[in-house]
Residue frames as qw, qx, qy, qz and C-alpha x, y, z in Angstrom:
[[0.202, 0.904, -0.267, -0.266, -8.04, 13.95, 47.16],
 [0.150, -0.531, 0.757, 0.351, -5.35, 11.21, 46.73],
 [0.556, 0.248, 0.740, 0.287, -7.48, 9.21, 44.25],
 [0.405, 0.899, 0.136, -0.095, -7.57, 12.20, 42.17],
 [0.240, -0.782, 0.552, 0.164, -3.57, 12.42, 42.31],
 [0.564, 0.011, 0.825, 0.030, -3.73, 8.52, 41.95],
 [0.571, 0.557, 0.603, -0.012, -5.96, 9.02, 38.38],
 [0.353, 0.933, -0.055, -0.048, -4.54, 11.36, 36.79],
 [0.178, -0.641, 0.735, 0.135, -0.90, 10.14, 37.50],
 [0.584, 0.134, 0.788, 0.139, -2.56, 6.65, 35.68],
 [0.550, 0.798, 0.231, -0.085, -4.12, 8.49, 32.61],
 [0.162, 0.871, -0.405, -0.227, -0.54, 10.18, 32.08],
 [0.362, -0.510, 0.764, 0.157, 0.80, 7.07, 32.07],
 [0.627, 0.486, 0.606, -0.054, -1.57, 5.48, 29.73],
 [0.629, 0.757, 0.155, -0.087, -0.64, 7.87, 27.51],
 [0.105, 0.751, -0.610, -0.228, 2.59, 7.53, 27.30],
 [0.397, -0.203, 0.881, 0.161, 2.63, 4.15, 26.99],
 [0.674, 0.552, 0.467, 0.148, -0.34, 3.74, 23.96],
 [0.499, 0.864, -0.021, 0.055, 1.98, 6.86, 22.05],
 [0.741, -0.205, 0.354, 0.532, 5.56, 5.04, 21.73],
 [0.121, -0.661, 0.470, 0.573, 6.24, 6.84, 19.05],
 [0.291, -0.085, 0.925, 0.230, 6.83, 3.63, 16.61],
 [0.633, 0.255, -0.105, -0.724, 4.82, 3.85, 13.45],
 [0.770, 0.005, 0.638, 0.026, 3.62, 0.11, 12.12],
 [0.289, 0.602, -0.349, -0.658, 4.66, -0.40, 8.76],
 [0.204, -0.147, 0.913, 0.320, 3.81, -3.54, 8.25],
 [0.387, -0.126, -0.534, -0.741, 0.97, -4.93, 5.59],
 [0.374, 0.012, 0.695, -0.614, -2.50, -5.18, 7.17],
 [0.147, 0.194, 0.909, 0.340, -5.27, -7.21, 5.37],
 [0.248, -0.071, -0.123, -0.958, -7.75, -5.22, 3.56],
 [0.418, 0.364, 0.747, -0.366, -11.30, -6.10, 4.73],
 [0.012, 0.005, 0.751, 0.660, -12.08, -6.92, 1.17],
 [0.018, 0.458, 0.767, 0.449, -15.34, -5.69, -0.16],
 [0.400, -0.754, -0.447, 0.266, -15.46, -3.03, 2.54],
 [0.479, -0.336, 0.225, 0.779, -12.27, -1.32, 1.72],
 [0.460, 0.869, 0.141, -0.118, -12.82, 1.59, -0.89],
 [0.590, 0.154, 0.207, 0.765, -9.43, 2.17, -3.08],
 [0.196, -0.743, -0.282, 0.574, -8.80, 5.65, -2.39],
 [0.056, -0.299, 0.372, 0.877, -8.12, 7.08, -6.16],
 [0.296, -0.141, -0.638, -0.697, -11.02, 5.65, -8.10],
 [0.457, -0.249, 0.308, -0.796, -13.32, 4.92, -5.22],
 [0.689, 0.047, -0.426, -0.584, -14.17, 1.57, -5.61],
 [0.835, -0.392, 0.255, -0.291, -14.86, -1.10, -3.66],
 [0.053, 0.478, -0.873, -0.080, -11.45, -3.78, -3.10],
 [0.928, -0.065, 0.109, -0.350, -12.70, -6.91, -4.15],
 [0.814, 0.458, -0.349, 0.069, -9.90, -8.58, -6.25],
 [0.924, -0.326, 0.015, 0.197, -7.19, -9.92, -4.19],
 [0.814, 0.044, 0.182, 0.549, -4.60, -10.69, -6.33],
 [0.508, 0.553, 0.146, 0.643, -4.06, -7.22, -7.15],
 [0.337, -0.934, -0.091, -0.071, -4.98, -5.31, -4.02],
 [0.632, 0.203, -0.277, 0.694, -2.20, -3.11, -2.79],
 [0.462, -0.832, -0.260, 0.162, -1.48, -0.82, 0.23],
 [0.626, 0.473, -0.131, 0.606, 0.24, 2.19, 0.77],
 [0.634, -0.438, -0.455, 0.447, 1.84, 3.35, 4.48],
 [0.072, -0.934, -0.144, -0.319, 2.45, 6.83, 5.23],
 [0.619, -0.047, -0.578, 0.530, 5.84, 6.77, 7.01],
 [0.155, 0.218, -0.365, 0.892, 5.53, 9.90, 8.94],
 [0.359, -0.282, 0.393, -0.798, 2.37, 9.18, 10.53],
 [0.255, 0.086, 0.960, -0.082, 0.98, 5.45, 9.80],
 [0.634, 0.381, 0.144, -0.658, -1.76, 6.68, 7.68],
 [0.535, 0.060, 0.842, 0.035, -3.00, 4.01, 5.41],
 [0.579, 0.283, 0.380, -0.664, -4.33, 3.49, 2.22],
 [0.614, -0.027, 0.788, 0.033, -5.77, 1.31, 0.10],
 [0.155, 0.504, -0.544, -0.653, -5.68, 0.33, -3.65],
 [0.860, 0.019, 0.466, -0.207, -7.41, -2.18, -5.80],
 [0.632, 0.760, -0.044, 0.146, -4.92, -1.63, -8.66],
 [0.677, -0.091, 0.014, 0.730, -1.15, -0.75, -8.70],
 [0.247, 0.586, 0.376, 0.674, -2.23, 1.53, -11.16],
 [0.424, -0.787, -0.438, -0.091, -4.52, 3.04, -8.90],
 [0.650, -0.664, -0.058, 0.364, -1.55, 3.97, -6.22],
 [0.543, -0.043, 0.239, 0.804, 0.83, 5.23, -8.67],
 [0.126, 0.598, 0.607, 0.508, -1.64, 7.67, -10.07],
 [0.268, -0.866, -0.220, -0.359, -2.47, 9.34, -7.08],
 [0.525, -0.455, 0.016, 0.720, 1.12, 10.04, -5.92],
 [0.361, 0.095, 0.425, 0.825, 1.31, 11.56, -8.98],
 [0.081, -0.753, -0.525, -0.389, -2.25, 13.55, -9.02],
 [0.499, -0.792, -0.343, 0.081, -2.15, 14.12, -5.74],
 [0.296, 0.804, -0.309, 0.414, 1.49, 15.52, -5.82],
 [0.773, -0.625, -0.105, 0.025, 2.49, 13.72, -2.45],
 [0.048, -0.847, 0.463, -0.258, 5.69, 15.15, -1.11],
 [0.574, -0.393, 0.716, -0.052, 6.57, 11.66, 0.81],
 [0.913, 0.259, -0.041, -0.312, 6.28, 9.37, -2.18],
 [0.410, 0.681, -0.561, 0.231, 9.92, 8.40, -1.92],
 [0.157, -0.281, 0.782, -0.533, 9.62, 7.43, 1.52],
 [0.769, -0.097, -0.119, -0.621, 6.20, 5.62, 1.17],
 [0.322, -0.153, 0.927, -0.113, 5.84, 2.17, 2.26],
 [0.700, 0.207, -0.068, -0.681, 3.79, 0.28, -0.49],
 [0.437, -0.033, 0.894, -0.094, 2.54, -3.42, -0.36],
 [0.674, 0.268, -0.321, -0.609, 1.08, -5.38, -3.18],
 [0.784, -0.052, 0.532, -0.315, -0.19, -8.70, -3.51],
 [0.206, -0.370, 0.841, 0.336, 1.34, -11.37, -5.12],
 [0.752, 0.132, -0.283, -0.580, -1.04, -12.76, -8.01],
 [0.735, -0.062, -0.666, -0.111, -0.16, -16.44, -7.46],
 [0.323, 0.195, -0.756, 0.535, 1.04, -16.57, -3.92],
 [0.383, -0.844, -0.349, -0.136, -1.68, -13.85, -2.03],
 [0.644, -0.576, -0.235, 0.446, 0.92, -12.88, 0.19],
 [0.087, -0.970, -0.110, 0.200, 2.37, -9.01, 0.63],
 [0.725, -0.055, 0.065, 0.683, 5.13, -7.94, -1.20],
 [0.131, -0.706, 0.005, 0.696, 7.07, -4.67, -1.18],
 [0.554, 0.744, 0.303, -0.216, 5.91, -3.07, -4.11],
 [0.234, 0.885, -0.365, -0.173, 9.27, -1.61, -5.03],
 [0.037, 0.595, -0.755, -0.273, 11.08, -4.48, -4.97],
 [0.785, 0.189, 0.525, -0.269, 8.24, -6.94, -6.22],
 [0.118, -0.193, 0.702, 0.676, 8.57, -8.19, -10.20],
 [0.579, 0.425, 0.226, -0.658, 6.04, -7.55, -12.54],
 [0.264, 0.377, 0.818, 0.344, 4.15, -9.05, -15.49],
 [0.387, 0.275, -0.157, -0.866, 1.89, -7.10, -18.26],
 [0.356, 0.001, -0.714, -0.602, -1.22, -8.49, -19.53],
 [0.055, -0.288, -0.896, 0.334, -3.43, -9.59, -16.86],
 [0.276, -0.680, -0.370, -0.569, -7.09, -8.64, -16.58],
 [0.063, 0.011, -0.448, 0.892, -6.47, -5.78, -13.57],
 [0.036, 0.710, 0.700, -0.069, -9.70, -4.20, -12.10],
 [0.102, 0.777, 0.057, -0.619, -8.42, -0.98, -13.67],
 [0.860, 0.427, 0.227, 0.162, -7.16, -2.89, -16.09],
 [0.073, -0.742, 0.635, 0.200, -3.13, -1.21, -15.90],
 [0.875, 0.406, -0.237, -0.118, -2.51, -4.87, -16.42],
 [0.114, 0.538, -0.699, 0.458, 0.67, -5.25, -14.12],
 [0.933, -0.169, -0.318, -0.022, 0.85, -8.86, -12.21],
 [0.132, -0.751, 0.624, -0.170, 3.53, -8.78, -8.90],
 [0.915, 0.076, -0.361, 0.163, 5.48, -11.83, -8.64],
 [0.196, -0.868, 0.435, 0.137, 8.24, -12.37, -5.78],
 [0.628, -0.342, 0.535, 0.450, 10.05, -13.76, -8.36],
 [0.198, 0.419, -0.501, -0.731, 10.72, -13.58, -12.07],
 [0.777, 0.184, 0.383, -0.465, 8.62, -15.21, -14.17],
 [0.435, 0.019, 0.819, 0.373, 9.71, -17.88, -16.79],
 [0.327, 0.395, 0.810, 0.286, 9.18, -17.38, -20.10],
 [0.154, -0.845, -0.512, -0.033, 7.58, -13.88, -19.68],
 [0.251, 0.616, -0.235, 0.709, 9.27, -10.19, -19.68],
 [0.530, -0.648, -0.381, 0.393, 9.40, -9.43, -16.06],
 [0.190, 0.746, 0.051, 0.636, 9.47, -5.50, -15.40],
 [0.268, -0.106, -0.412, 0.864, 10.84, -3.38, -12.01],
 [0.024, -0.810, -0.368, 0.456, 8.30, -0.72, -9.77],
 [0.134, 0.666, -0.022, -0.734, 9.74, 2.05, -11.64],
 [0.111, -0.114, -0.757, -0.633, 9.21, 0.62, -15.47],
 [0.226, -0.731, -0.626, -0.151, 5.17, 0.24, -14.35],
 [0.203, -0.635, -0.355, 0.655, 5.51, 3.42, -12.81],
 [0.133, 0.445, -0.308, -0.830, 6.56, 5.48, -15.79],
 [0.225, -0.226, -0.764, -0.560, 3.96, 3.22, -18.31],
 [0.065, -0.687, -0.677, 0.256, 0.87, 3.71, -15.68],
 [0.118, 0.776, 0.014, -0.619, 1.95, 7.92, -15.93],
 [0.487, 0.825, 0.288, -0.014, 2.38, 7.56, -19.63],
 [0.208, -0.802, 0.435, 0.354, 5.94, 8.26, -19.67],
 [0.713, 0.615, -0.296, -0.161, 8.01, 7.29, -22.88],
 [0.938, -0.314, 0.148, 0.019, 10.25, 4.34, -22.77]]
């Protein structure tokens, strides 16, 4: 009887300890050609444009091969947390994860939705550079 006392007093503890609480929010790497972008359905291939968006209130994930792509379906989808989201995009020259809101953009790139929005973490020389919420309101079509 006490290794029934003895298991079950280890399982409760197992589960408090794998459910801290503590959501991750950092960017994970998209297993690229595997990944499906979750508004147009297509398979992430492109790197430089691939972008992720975090769920704060429960760590859900998902994935984008577009900006475009991610702004669209807050906006389809009507998501109540978009404010609070956590969204990562890839730097076109660098690879490396930047926060989406405070990344800098470029227009004119061949996208694989073809929005055309390039993140940079910096400005670019030579080149308008635009803010998350200017590509936000020209992906929805919003007057400037």
């Amino acid at each position: 009887m006490n290794i029934y006392k003895w298991l079950i007093t280890l399982l409760i503890s197992l589960s408090f300890i794998s459910c801290s609480g503590e959501i991750d929010t950092n960017p994970k790497e998209i297993k690229y050609d595997r990944e499906i972008c979750e508004l147009c359905k297509m398979i992430i291939s492109v790197r430089n444009y691939a972008a992720q968006t975090i769920n704060p209130h429960n760590g859900d994930r998902f994935y984008w091969d577009d900006i475009g792509c991610a702004i669209l379906w807050f906006d389809e989808k009507g998501i109540e947390w978009e404010d609070e989201a956590i969204t990562y995009v890839k730097d076109v020259n660098t690879n490396e994860w930047l926060n989406a809101k405070e990344a800098y953009y470029t227009h004119g790139a061949i996208t694989p939705m073809d929005f055309g929005f390039s993140a940079h973490e910096t400005k670019q020389d030579g080149v308008e550079n635009y803010d998350y919420n200017y590509v936000r309101d020209r992906v929805l079509g919003k007057p400037l």
